[in-house]
Structure formats: structure tokens, C-alpha cells
C-alpha positions as CSV (number, residue, x, y, z in Angstrom):
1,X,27.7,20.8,218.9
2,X,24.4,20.4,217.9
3,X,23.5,17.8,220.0
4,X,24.5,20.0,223.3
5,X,22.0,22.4,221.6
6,X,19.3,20.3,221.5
7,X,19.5,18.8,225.0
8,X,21.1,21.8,227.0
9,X,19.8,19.8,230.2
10,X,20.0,16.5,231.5
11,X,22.2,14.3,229.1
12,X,25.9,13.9,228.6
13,X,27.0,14.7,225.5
14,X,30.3,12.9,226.1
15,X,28.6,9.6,227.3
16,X,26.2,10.0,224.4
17,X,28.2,7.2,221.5
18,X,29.3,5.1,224.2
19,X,26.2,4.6,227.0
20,X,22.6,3.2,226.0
21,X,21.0,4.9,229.2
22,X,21.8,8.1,227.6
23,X,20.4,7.2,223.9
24,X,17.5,5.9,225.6
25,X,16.9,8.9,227.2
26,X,18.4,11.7,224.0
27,X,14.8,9.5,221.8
28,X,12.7,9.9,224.9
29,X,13.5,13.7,225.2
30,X,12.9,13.7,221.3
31,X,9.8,11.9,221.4
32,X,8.5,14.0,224.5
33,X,9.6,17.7,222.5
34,X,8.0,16.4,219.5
35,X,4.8,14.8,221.3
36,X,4.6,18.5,222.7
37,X,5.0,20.0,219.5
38,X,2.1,18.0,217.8
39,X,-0.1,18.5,220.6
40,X,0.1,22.0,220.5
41,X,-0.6,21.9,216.9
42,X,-3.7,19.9,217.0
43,X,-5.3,22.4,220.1
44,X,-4.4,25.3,217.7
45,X,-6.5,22.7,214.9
46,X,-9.2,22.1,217.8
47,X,-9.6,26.1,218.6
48,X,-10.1,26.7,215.2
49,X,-12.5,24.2,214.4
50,X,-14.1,25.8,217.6
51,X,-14.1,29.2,217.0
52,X,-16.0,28.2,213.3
53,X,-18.6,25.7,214.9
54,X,-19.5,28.3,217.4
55,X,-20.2,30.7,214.2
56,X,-22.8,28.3,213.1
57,X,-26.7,28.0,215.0
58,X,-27.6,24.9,213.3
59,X,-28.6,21.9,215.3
60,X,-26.2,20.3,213.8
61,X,-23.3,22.8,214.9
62,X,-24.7,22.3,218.5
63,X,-24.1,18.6,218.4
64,X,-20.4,19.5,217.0
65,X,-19.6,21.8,219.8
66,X,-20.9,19.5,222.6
67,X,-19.0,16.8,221.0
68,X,-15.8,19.0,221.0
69,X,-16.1,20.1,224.1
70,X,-17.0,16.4,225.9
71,X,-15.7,13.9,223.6
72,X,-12.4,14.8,222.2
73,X,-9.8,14.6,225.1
74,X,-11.8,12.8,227.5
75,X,-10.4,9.6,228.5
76,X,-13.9,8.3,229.0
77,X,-14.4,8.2,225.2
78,X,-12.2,5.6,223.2
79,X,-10.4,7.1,220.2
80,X,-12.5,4.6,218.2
81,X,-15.9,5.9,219.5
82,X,-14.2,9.7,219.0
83,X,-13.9,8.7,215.2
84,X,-17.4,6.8,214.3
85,X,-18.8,10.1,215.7
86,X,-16.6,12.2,213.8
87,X,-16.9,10.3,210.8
88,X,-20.9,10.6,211.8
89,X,-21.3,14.2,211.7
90,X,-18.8,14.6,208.4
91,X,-21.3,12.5,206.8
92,X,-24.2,14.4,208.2
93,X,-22.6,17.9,207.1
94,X,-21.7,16.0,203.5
95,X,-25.3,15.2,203.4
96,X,-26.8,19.0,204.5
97,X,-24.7,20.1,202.1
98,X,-25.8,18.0,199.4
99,X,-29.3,19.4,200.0
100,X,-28.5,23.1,200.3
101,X,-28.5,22.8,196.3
102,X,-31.9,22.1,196.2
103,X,-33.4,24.5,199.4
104,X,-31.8,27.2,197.7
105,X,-34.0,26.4,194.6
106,X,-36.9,26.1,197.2
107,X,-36.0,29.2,198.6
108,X,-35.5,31.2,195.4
109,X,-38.9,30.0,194.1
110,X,-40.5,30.6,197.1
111,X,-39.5,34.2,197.2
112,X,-40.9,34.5,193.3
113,X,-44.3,33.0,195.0
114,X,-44.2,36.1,197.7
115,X,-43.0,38.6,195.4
116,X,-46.6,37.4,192.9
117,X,-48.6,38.1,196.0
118,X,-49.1,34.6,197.8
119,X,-47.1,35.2,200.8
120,X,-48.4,32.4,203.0
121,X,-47.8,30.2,200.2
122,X,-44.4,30.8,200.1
123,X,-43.6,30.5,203.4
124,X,-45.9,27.1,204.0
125,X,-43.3,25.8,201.1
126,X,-40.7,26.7,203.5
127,X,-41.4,26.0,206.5
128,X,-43.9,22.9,206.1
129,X,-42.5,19.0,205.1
130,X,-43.1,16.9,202.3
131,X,-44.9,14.0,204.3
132,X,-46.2,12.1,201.1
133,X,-45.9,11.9,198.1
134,X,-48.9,13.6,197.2
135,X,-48.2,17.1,198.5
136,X,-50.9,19.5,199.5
137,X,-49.1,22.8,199.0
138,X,-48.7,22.1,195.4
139,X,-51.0,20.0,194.4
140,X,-50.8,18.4,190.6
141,X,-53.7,21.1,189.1
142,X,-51.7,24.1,191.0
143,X,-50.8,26.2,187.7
144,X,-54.4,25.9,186.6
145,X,-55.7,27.2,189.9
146,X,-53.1,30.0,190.4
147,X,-54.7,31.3,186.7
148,X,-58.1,30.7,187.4
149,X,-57.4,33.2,191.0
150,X,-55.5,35.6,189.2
151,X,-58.2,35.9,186.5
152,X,-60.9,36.1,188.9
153,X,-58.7,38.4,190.6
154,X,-58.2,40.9,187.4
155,X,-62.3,40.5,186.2
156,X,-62.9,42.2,190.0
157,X,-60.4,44.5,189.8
158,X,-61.8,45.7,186.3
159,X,-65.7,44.7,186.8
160,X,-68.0,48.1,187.5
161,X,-70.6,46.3,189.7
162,X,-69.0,47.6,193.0
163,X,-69.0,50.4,192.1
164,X,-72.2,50.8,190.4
165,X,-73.7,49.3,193.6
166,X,-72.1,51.9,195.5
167,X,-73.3,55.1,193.1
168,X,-76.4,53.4,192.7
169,X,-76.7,53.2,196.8
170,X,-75.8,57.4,196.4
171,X,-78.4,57.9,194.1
172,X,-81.4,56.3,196.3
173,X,-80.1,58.2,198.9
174,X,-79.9,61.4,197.2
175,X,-83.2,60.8,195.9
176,X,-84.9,60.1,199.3
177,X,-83.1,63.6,200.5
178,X,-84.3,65.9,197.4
179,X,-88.2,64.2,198.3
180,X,-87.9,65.3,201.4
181,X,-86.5,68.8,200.9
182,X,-89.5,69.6,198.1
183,X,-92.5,68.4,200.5
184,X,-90.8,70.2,203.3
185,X,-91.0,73.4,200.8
């Protein structure tokens, strides 16, 4: 009963126990249904995996999607070949990863170096790579010359020259003008 529910087409159910042709053909039935069924799994797997490279803009993501949508299914590529590639990028992703630890710490400290004022800074610690190991954007007397600028910084803010310059710039000119009003009298 079950059997003639499973194969409602094509094979005797009577014949079944006693002819090989029809085994034969009940397991290739099964392993065509269930061939089908795990193929339709993994392209439900392969969308997915799809749909969440395509949310990514990395190069990295790019070289996944390409890879998706050239290598995996194509005939031309060996299963083998499919795998060292897919083993490539898992170890490329393992290794990003491994990093994002640390450019989160250089993201966090550059946005502490923005927020004291030195926007350029920060962003040249962001954007530029550590070529040598000597690096110019911090260099080993950094703290020293960060205090020096923001000393300097505070003695012009609170020094009085500019200002006297600027009252004592008034006063000539005042000066010149009241001259010239009392010979004019």
C-alpha cells in the first residue's frame, strides 16, 4: 500500500518482490526523487547565501557573487577547483574578520582624535597604510607634540598681544584723526 503510494506511475507493484527490472527501477525512482529533493534544498542554500553577499559592498563580497554566479554549477569548473576557492574566500572572510577587532579600535581612536580637533589626523589614520615600520602619522615623540600644540594653542588663545596690537593700531589711528580735526579748527 505504501509502495503504490510512492510510485503512483510507472512500476508494478505486483511484479515488485519477484522482478529485478522493477527494483532496479523502484531505487532509481528513489534516487532521482531524492536527487531532486536535495537539489532543491541546496538552490534555496545558494539563494540565500545570494541574497546576503549581495547585501555586502566589500571587494571581497564582489568576488563571492561573481564566484556564485560563474563557478558553482558550471560544468567548466571541477568540484575540486569549486572547493579550493570556497575554502579560499572562507579563509579570507576568517581573516577580515579577525582584523575587524583591531579597525574598530582604529576607528574608535580615530574618532577621539576628530572629536580633540585634529580631523585630518584622524582620517589619514584611517584611510592611509602602515608601509613601515616606522610610521609617520604617529611618529614615537607624537604625545609630546600633541602637548606642545595644544599649549601653544591655549598661550594664543589667552596671550593679549593680538589684541593689544589691534587697540594699539585704534589708538594711532584715533590719534592721527583728533590732530587733524584741532588744526582744521
Amino acid at each position: 500500500e505504501e509502495i503504490i503510494e510512492l510510485f503512483p506511475h510507472g512500476i508494478d507493484v505486483a511484479k515488485l518482490s519477484k522482478n529485478k527490472s522493477e527494483i532496479e527501477k523502484a531505487i532509481q525512482a528513489i534516487e532521482l526523487n531524492t536527487s531532486r529533493i536535495s537539489l532543491g534544498g541546496q538552490r534555496l542554500k545558494l539563494q540565500d547565501l545570494t541574497d546576503k553577499v549581495r547585501q555586502s559592498d566589500g571587494a571581497i563580497s564582489k568576488k563571492i557573487r561573481i564566484f556564485i554566479e560563474n563557478a558553482i554549477g558550471n560544468p567548466l569548473h571541477s568540484s575540486d577547483v569549486v572547493i579550493q576557492e570556497w575554502q579560499g574566500f572562507i579563509a579570507e572572510l576568517d581573516r577580515l574578520s579577525k582584523l575587524s577587532i583591531y579597525l574598530n579600535d582604529v576607528e574608535n581612536i580615530a574618532e577621539k582624535i576628530a572629536d580633540s580637533g585634529a580631523s585630518q589626523w584622524a582620517e589619514d589614520l584611517k584611510t592611509e597604510p602602515l608601509l613601515a615600520t616606522d610610521d609617520e602619522l604617529t611618529p614615537v615623540d607624537w604625545y609630546e607634540s600633541w602637548q606642545w600644540k595644544r599649549r601653544a594653542q591655549y598661550l594664543r588663545e589667552i596671550d593679549g598681544r593680538e589684541q593689544l596690537k589691534k587697540l594699539s593700531s585704534k589708538r594711532s589711528q584715533l590719534d592721527h584723526d583728533l590732530k587733524r580735526t584741532f588744526s582744521g579748527l
